[in-house]
VOBA-385451 format. One line per 3 residues: number of its first residue (from 1); their letters; for each residue x, y, z negated of C-alpha. Coordinates in nm, 2 decimals. Layout:
N
NUM = a = X/Y/Z  ...
END
This chain:
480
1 = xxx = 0.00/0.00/0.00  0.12/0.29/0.11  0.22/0.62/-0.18
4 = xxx = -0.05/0.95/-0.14  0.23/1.18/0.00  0.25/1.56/-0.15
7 = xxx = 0.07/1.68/0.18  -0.21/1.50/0.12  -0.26/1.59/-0.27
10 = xxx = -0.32/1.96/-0.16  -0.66/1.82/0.05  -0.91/1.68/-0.17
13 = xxx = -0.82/1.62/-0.58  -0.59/1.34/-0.64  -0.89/1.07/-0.80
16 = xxx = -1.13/1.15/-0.51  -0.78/1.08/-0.26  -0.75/0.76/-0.44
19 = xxx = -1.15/0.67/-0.39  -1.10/0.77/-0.05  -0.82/0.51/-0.01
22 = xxx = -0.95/0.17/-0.21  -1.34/0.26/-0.01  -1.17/0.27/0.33
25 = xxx = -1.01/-0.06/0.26  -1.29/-0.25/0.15  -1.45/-0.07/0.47
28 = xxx = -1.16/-0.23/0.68  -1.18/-0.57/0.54  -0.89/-0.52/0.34
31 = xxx = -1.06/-0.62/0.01  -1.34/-0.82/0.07  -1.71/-0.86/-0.15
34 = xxx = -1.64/-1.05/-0.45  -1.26/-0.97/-0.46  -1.03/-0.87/-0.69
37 = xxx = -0.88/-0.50/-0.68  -0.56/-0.35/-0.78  -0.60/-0.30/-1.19
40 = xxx = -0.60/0.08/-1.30  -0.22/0.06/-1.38  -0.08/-0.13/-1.09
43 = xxx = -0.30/0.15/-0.86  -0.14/0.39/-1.12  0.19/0.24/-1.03
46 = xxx = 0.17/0.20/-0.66  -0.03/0.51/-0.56  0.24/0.71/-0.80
49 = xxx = -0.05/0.92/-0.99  -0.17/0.88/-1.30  -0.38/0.65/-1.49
52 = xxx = -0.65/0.90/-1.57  -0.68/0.99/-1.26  -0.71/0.59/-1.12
55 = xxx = -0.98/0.54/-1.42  -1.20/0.85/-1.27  -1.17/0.71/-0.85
58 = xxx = -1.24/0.35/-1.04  -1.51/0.49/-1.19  -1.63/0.71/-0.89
61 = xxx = -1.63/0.40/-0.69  -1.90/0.23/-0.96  -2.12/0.48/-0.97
64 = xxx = -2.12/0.45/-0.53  -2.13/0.05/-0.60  -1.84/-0.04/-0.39
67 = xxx = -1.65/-0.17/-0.69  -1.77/-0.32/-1.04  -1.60/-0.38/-1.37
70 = xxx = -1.59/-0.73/-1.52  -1.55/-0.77/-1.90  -1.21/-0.92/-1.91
73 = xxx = -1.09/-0.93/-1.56  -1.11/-0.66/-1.38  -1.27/-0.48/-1.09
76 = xxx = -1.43/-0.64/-0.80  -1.53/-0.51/-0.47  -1.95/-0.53/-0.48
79 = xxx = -2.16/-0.74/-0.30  -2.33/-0.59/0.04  -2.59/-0.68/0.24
82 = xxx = -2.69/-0.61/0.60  -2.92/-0.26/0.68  -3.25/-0.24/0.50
85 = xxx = -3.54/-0.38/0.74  -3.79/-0.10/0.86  -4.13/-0.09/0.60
88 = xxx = -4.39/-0.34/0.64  -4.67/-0.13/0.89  -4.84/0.06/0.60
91 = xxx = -5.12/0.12/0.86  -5.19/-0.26/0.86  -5.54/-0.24/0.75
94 = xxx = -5.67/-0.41/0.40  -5.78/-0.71/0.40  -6.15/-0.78/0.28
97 = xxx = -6.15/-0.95/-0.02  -6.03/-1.31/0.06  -6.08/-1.66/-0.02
100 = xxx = -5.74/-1.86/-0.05  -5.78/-2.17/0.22  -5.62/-2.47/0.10
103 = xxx = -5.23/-2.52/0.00  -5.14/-2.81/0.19  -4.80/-2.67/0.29
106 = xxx = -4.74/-2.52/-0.05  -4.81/-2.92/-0.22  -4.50/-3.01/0.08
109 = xxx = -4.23/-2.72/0.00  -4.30/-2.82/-0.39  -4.24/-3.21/-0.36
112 = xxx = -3.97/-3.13/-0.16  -3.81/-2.98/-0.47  -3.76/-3.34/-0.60
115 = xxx = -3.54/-3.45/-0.31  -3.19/-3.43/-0.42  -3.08/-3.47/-0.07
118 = xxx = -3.24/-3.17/0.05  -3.08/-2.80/0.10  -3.35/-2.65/-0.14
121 = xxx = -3.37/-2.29/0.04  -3.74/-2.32/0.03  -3.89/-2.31/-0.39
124 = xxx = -3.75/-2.02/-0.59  -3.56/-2.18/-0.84  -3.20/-2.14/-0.98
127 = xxx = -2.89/-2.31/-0.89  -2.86/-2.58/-1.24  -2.47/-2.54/-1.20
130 = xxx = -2.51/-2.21/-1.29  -2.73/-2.25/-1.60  -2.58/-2.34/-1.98
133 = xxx = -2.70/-2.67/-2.00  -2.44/-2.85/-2.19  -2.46/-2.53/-2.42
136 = xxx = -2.83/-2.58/-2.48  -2.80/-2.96/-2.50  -2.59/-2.95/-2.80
139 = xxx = -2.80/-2.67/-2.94  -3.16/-2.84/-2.92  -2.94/-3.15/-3.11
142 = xxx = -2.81/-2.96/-3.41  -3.16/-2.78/-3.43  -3.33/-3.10/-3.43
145 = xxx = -3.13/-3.24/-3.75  -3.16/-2.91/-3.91  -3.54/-2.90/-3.86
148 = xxx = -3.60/-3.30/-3.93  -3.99/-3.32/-3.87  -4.08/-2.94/-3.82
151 = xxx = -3.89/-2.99/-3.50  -4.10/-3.25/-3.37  -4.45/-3.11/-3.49
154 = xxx = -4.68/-2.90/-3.33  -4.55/-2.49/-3.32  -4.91/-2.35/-3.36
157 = xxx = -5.08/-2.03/-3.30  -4.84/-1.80/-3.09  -4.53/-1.99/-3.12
160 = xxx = -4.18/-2.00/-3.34  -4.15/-1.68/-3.53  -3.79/-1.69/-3.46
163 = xxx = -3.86/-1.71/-3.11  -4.11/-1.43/-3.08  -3.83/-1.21/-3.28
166 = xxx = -3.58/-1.27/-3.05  -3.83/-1.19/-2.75  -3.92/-0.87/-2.90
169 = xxx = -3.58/-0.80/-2.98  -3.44/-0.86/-2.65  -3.77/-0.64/-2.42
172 = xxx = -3.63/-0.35/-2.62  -3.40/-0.34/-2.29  -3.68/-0.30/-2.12
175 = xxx = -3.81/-0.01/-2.28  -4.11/-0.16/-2.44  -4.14/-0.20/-2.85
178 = xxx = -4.30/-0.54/-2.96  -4.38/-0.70/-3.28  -4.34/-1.08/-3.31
181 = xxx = -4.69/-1.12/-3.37  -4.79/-0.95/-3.01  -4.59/-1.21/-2.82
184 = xxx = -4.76/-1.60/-2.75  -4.54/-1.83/-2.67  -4.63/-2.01/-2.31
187 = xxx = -4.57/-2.32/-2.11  -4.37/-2.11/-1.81  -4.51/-1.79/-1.66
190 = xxx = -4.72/-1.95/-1.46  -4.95/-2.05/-1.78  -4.91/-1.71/-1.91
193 = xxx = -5.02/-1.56/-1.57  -5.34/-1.82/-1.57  -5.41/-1.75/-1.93
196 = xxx = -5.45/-1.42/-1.87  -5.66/-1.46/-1.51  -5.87/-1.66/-1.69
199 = xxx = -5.94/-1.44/-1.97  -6.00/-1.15/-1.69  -6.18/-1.32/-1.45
202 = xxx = -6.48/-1.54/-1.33  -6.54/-1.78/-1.02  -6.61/-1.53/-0.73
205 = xxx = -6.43/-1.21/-0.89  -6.15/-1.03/-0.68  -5.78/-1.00/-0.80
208 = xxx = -5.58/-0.69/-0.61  -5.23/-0.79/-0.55  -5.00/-0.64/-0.35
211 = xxx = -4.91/-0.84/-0.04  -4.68/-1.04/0.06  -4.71/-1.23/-0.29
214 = xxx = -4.56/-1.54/-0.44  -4.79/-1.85/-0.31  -4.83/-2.00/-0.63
217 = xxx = -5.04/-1.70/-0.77  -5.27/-1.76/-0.42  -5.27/-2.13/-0.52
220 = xxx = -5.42/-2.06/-0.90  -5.67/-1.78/-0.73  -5.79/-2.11/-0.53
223 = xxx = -5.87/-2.32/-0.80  -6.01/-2.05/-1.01  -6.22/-2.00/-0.72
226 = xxx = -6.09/-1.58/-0.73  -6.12/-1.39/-0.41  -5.76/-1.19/-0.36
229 = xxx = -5.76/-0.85/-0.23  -5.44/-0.80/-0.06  -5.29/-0.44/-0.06
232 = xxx = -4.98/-0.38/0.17  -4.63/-0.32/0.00  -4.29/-0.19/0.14
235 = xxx = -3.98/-0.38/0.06  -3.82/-0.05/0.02  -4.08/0.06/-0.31
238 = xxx = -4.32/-0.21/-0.36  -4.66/-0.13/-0.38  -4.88/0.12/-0.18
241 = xxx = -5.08/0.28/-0.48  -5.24/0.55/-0.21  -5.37/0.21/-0.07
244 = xxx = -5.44/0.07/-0.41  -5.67/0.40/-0.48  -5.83/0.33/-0.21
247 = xxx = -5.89/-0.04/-0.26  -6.03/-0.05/-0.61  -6.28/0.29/-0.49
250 = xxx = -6.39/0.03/-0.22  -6.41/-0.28/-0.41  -6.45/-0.42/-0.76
253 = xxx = -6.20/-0.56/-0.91  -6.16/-0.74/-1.19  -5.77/-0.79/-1.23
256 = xxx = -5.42/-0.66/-1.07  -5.16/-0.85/-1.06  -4.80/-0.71/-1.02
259 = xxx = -4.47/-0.85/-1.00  -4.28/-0.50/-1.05  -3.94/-0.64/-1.13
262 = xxx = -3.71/-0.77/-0.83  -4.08/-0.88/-0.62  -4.08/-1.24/-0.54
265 = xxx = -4.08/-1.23/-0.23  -4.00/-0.89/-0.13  -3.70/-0.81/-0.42
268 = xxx = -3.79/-0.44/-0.47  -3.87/-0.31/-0.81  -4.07/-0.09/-0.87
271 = xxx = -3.94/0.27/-0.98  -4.02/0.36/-1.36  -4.21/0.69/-1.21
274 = xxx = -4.45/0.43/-1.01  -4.46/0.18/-1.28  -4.59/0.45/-1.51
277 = xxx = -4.88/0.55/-1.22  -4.95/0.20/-1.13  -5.06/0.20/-1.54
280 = xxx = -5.24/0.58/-1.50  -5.43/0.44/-1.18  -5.56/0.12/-1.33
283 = xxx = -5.62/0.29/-1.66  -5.85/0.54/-1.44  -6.06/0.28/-1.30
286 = xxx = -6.04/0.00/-1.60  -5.88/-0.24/-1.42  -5.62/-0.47/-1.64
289 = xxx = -5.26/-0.50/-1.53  -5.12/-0.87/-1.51  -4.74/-0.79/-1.50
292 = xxx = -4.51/-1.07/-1.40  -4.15/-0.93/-1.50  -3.98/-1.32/-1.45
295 = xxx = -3.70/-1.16/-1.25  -3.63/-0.88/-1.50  -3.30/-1.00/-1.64
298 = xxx = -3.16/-1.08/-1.36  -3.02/-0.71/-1.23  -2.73/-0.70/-1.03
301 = xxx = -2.58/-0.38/-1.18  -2.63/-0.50/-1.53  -2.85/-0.25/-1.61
304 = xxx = -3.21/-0.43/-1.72  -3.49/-0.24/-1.55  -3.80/-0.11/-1.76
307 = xxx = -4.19/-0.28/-1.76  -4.49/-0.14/-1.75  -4.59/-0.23/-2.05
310 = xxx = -4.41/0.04/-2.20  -4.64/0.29/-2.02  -4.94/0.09/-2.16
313 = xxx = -5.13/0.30/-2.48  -5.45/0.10/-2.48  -5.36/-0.25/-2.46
316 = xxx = -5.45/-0.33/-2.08  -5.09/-0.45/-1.98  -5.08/-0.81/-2.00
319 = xxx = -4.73/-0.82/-1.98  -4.57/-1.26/-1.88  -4.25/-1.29/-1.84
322 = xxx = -4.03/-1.67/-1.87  -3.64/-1.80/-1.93  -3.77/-2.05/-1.59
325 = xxx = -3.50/-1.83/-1.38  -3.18/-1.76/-1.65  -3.18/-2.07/-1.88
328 = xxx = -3.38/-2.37/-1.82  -3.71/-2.41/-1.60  -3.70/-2.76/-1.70
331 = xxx = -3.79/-2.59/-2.11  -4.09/-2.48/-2.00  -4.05/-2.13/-2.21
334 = xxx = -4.24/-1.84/-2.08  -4.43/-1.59/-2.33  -4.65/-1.32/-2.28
337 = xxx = -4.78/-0.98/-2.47  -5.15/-1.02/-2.41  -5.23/-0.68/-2.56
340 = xxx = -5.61/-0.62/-2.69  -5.71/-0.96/-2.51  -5.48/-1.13/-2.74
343 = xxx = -5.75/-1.32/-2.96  -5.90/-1.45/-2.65  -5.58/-1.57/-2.50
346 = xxx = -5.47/-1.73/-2.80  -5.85/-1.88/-2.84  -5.80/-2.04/-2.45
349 = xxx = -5.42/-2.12/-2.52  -5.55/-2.37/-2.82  -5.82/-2.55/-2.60
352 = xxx = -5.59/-2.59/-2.31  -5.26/-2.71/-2.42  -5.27/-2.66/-2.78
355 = xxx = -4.92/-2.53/-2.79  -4.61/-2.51/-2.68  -4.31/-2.81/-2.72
358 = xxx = -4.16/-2.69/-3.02  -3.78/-2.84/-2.96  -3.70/-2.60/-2.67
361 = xxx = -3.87/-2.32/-2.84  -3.61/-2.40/-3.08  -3.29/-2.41/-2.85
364 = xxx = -3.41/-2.13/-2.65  -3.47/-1.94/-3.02  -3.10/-2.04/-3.14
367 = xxx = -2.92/-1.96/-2.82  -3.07/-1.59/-2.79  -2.96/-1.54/-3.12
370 = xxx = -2.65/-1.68/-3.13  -2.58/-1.86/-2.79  -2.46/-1.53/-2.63
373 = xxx = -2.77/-1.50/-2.37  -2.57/-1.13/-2.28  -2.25/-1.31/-2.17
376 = xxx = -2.42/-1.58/-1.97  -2.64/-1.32/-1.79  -2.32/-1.15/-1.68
379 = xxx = -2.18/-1.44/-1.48  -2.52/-1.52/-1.36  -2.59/-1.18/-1.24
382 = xxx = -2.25/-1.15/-1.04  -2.30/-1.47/-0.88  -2.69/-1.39/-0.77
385 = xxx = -2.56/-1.08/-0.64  -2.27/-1.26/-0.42  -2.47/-1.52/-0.34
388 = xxx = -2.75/-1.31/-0.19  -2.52/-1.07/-0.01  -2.30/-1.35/0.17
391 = xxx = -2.65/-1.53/0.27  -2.80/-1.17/0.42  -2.51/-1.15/0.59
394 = xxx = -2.45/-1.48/0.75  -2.86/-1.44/0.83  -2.76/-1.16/1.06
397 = xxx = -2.50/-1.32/1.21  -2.68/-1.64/1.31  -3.03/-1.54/1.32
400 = xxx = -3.18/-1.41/1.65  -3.18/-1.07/1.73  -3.39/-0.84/1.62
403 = xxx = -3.40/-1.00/1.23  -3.43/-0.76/0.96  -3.38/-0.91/0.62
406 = xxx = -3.41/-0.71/0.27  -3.15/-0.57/0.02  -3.28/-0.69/-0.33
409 = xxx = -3.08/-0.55/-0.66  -3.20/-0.80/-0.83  -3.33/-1.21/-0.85
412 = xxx = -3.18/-1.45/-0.60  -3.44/-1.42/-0.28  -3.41/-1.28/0.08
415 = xxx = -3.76/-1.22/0.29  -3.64/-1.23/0.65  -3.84/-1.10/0.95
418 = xxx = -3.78/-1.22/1.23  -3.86/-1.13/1.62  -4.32/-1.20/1.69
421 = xxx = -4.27/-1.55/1.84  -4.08/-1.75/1.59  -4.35/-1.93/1.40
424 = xxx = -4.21/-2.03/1.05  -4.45/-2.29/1.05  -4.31/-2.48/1.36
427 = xxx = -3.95/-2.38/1.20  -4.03/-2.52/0.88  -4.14/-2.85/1.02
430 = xxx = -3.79/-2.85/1.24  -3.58/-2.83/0.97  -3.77/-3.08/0.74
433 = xxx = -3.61/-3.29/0.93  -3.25/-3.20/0.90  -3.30/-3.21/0.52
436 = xxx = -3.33/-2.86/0.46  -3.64/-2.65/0.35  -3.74/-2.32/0.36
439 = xxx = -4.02/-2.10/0.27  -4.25/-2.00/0.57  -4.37/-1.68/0.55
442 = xxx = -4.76/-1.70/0.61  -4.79/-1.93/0.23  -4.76/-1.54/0.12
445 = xxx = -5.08/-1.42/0.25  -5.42/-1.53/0.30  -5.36/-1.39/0.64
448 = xxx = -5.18/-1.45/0.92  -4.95/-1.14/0.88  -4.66/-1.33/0.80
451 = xxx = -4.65/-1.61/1.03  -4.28/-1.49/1.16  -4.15/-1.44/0.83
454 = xxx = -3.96/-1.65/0.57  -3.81/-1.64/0.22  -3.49/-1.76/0.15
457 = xxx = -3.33/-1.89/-0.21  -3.03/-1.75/-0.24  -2.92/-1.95/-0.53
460 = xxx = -2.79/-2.27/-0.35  -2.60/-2.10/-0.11  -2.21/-2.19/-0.14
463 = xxx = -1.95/-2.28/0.11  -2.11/-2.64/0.08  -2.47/-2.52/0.19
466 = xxx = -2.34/-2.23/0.50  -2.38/-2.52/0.76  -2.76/-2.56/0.64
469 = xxx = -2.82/-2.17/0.68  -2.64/-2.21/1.02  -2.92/-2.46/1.11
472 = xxx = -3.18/-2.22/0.98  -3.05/-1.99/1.25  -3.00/-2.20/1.55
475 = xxx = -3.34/-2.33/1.52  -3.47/-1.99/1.48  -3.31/-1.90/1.81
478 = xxx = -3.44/-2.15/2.00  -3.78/-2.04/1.93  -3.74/-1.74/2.03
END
């Protein structure tokens, strides 16, 4: 690396010089994402200036996300992704209240699942090499001998105490203050999200979501026999809420349910001044907020984004939220703050499934307060991010022209357009049978508005896996 020479100190100050110089490298290839840079003292050293002013350009350089400091090691060049796609067509008009047809293909991509011989691109679930389960293992063992038969009996009512504390404890990240006694303890988020549907709603009510949504929700609306009122989002800021205004002036609605953390499938969150209208809008018309914050933890910049929830001052934020994507989805452990419908929640939890299984309640308890749940989050948060940006990438170099694919900042999906006359249906079934699935865009819909779409797990991609994505690809192409 070439010294800053005296003529070029007089042109810009020194730190912004030395930004200049590491960003123009990492532009060049020099430094790839997911690298390692210089350290502040060997930049120091080789750039002859001084170690102040390597720690400001180092610190410049976060702020622009071109680098990132790792506890311990060092600084890393960020992960990047491809341009942004354009906006879903905000003039696509709203659907009519819909019934959900049946979920055939959905029953397919979640057997699949099972098959350890697959490329699992399809289901949203997290790579298990990257979750602590030795960790947790030996922690559900030592809390089963310290808990003799408690730890085998029934945890009642809302759940471990300790694990409610820890919740509570934790959401303060979030933004949002809760008491131990406001959270239930759930099997997953998907039973707190049905808990709470089912409290809000009866056969033949309407649900608003915003569109495209994760197919599972559409799946429960089914068997609830819900009608789904789909409101167009962008990928850019989530949720139209000029469209949602008009939707629930048009229609009545009995429930809204919002994913407004890291959007599965979209990846956008939504911003803390639109998470605090989305709550003002609702609020106006009475409408209760189901909000699904799953993804929450799992921000790339480390910075854990806020709920809405914490906007909510008269208890219609059902707020659900689960450890399925950071620590095991095999535990089962998802929780929710039902708010004022928390008597009725808790009445319907106790009829359903009585409770919760009370040994991972205990090793999920034990491991947020002393299994260092911060640390692991790091390393998972890095490697989303990598893992995400390598498979955007390689999706526009091997996709057919024309695909646009989203930048998420959080979570471990991609949602990938690509050109009118690839039918993610026909590619699904095409790669079935090369062992790999995906997730074809129209399960997001009740529509066909989708149909040339797809979502993409990021989590399994590795060196190992790039041949599958390649196949993803070349298939696309040839049904162009």
């Amino acid at each position: 690396m070439k010294t800053i020479g005296t003529a070029e100190k007089g042109r810009r100050p020194l730190y912004e010089e030395v930004a200049h110089r590491l960003s123009h490298m990492v532009d060049d290839g020099t430094f790839r994402p997911g690298e390692k840079v210089p350290s502040i003292r060997a930049m120091s050293t080789r750039l002859q200036v001084s170690v102040n002013t390597v720690k400001t350009a180092y610190g410049m350089l976060e702020d622009r996300r071109v680098i990132e400091a790792r506890p311990q090691s060092g600084y890393y060049v960020c992960a990047r992704l491809p341009a942004l796609p354009t906006e879903p067509d905000a003039r696509r008009p709203l659907l009519g209240a819909a019934a959900v047809e049946s979920g055939a293909m959905v029953s397919r991509i979640m057997r699949d699942v099972n098959d350890p011989d697959r490329v699992q691109f399809g289901a949203a679930i997290p790579d298990p090499r990257l979750l602590p389960s030795e960790k947790l293992s030996r922690i559900m063992a030592a809390e089963m001998r310290r808990t003799k038969d408690h730890g085998t009996g029934y945890a009642m009512g809302m759940g471990l105490p300790k694990l409610r504390q820890q919740i509570a404890r934790h959401m303060l990240k979030a933004g949002v203050t809760l008491a131990p006694d406001e959270i239930l303890i759930t099997s997953g988020a998907s039973e707190a999200v049905s808990l709470a549907m089912k409290v809000l709603c009866r056969p033949g009510d309407t649900v608003a979501i915003g569109a495209p949504v994760y197919f599972n929700f559409l799946q429960m609306f089914r068997d609830m026999g819900l009608k789904v009122l789909e409101v167009p989002s962008s990928p850019v800021d989530g949720i139209h809420l000029d469209a949602l205004e008009r939707a629930l002036s048009r229609n009545r609605v009995s429930a809204c349910l919002q994913v407004t953390n890291f959007n599965n499938p979209l990846g956008v969150s939504l911003s803390e001044e639109k998470k605090r209208d989305l709550v003002a809008l609702l609020k106006r018309y009475r409408v209760p907020l189901v909000e699904d914050d799953i993804n929450g933890d799992i921000a790339f910049d480390g910075i854990r984004p806020g709920v809405c929830k914490a906007h909510d001052d008269n208890g219609m934020v059902i707020l659900c939220s689960s450890f399925s994507k950071t620590l095991a989805p095999g535990y089962r452990i998802g929780w929710m703050a039902p708010g004022r419908f928390a008597e009725r929640v808790q009445r319907l939890k106790m009829v359903s499934t009585l409770a919760t299984a009370t040994p991972t309640q205990l090793a999920v308890a034990e491991f947020l307060a002393n299994g260092g749940y911060e640390h692991h989050l790091r390393r998972l948060r890095r490697t989303c991010a990598d893992r995400v940006a390598a498979m955007g990438e390689m999706v526009g170099d091997t996709f057919p022209e024309g695909t646009r694919v989203t930048r998420p900042k959080g979570g471990f999906t991609l949602w990938v357009e690509m050109p009118e006359t690839v039918d993610s249906m026909k590619l699904y079934t095409t790669l079935e049978t090369q062992g790999i699935t995906v997730a074809p865009g129209s399960l997001f819909s009740t529509g066909d508005s989708f149909h040339n779409y797809l979502r993409l797990n990021a989590a399994p991609f590795t060196p190992e896996t790039r041949w599958a994505l390649e196949a993803v690809g070349e298939a696309a192409c040839g049904l162009v």
